[in-house]
C-alpha positions in Angstrom: 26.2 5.0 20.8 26.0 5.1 24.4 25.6 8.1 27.0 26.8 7.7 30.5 26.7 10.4 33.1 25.7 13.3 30.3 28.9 12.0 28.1 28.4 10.7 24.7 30.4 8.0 23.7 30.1 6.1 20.5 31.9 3.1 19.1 32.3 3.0 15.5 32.9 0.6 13.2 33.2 1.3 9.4 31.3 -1.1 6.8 33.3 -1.1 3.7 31.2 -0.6 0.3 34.5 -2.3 -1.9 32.5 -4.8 -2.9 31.7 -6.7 -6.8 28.4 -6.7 -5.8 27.8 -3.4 -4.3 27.2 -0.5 -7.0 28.6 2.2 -4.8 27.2 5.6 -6.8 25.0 7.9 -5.5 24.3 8.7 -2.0 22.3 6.8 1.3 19.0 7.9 1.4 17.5 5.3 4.6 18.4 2.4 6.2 16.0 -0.1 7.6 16.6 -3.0 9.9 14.4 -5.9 8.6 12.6 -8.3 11.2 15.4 -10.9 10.8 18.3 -8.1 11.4 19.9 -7.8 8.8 19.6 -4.5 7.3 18.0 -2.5 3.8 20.3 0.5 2.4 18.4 2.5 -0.1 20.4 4.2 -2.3 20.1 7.3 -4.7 20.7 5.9 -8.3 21.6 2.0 -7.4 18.9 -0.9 -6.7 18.3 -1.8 -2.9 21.1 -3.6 -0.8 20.7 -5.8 1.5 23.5 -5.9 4.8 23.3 -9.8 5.3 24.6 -9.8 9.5 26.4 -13.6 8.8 28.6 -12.4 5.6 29.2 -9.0 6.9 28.4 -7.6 3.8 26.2 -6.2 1.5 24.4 -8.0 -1.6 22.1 -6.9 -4.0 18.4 -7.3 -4.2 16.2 -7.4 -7.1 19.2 -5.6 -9.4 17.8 -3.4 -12.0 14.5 -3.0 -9.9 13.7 -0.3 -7.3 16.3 2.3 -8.0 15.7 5.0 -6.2 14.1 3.8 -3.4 13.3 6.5 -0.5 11.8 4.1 1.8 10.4 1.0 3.0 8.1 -0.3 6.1 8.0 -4.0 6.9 4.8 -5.5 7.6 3.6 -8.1 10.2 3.9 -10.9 7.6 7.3 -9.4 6.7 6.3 -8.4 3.4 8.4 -5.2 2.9 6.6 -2.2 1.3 8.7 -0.2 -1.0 8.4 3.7 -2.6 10.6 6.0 -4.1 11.0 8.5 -7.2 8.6 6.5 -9.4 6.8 3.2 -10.0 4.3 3.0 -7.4 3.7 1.1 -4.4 6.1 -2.6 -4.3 5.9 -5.0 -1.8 9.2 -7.3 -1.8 9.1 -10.5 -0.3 13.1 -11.3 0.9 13.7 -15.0 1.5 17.1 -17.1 2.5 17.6 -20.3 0.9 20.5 -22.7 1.8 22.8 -22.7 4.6 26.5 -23.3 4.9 27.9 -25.7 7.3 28.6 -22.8 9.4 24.9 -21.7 8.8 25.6 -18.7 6.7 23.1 -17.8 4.2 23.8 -19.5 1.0 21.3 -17.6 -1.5 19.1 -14.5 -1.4 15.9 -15.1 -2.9 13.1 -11.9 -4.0 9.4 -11.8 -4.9 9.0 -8.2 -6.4 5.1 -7.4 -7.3 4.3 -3.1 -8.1 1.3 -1.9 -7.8 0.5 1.1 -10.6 -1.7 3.2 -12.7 -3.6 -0.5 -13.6 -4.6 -0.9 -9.8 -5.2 3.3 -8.9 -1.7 3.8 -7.9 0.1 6.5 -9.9 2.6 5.8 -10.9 4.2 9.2 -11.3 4.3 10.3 -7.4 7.2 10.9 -5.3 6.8 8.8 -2.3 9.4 10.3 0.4 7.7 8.1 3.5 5.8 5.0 4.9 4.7 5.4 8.4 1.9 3.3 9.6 0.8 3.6 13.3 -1.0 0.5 13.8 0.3 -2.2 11.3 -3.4 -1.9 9.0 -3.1 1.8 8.1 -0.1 3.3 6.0 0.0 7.1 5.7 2.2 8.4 3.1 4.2 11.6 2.3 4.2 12.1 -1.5 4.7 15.1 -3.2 1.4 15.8 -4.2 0.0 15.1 -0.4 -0.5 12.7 1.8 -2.4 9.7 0.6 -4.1 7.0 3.2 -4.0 3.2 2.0 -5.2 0.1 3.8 -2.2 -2.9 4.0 -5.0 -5.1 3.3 -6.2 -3.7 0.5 -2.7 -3.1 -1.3 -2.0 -7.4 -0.6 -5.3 -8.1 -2.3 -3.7 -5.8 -5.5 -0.9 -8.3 -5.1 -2.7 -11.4 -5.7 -5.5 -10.0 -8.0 -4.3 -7.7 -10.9 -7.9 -7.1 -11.2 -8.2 -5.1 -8.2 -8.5 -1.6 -7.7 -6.8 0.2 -4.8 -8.4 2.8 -2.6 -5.8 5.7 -1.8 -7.4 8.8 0.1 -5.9 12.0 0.0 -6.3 13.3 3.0 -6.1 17.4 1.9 -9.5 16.1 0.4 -11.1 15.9 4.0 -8.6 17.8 5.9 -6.8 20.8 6.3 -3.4 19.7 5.4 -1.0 21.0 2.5 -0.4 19.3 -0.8 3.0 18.7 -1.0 5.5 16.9 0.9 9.5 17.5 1.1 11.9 14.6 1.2 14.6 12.7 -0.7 17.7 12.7 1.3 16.4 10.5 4.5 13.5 9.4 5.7 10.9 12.0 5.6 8.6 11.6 8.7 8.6 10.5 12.2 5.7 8.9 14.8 6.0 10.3 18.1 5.1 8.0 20.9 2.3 9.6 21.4 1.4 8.1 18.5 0.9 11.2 16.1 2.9 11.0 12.4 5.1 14.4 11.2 5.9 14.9 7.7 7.2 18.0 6.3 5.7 19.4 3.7 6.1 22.9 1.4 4.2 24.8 4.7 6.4 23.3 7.4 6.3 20.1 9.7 2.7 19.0 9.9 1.2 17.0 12.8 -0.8 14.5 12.2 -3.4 12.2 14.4 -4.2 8.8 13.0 -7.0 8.1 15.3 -9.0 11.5 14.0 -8.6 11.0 10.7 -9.5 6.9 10.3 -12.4 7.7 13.2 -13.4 10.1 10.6 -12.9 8.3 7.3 -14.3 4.8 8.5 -18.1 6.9 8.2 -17.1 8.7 5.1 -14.6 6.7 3.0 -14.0 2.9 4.6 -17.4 1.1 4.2 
């Protein structure tokens, strides 16, 4: 989409979902473009799909896993982070193996590890959102409030099943409501000023990172 002299003009071009591999019920909830391009649909009632940009068309990942996503935030080592109705926090590791003469991508390969109840991650939450403002912090809109988690501490849940996480709800410390809204896109925005809005049962909230982890490192992250 394009605007030129205060005239919008878009160029559209329809990506078909007629495909064997595609389950097509239920509605879009968010899109994501991964690090590589190629793009993440998250559907209501299907498994995630993946938009592969060489085959120009979509493909499964991890079928039977992760239905219901309602978002996902890729991380500097390109580890994708995944929430939704249930389950917890998942990070997905998305790999291409093989390459066609042409150099399309031959196979998909996934890594799928959640973190639950086990590691202090309930399991029972509605996570609408992921935003994180600096790549180390992820702040996210459930529908029991707004929990804070460290990246680093949620990879060392991944390779230890013994560990615990730490997730802080922030109405604990702060003035913010309890529940958030969300479901049909993503649920939350960062300005560029750097400040995170979610909406919640109360309205849109504002919210500045640097306060609250200023804060928290004295209280919470020793």
């Amino acid at each position: 989409i394009q605007q030129e002299g205060g005239i919008l003009e878009a160029d559209w071009k329809r990506v078909s979902l007629d495909s064997t591999r595609l389950e097509t019920a239920g509605f879009n909830r968010f899109m994501v473009q991964l690090q590589d391009g190629n793009i993440v649909l998250g559907r209501f009632g299907s498994p995630l799909n993946i938009y592969v940009a060489d085959r120009a068309q979509f493909e499964p990942l991890v079928p039977g896993a992760l239905r219901n996503a309602r978002d996902l935030w890729q991380d500097r080592e390109g580890y994708a982070w995944v929430v939704g109705d249930t389950g917890g926090i998942c990070r997905l590791s998305i790999g291409y193996a093989g390459r066609t003469p042409n150099g399309d991508t031959l196979d998909i390969t996934t890594d799928l590890y959640c973190i639950s109840d086990e590691q202090g991650v309930e399991s029972d939450l509605t996570r609408h959102r992921i935003i994180s403002p600096d790549g180390e912090h992820l702040f996210v809109n459930t529908n029991r409030g707004i929990y804070l988690y460290r990246r680093d501490d949620l990879m060392q849940a991944t390779n230890d099943p013994g560990h615990r996480v730490v997730g802080i709800l922030l109405s604990r410390y702060f003035e913010v409501p309890l529940e958030g809204n969300g479901g049909v896109q993503q649920a939350g925005l960062l300005t560029k000023r750097g400040q995170i809005v979610f909406p919640t049962t109360s309205g849109l909230i504002t919210i500045d990172p640097d306060t609250i982890l200023k804060t928290l490192a004295l209280e919470v992250f020793q």
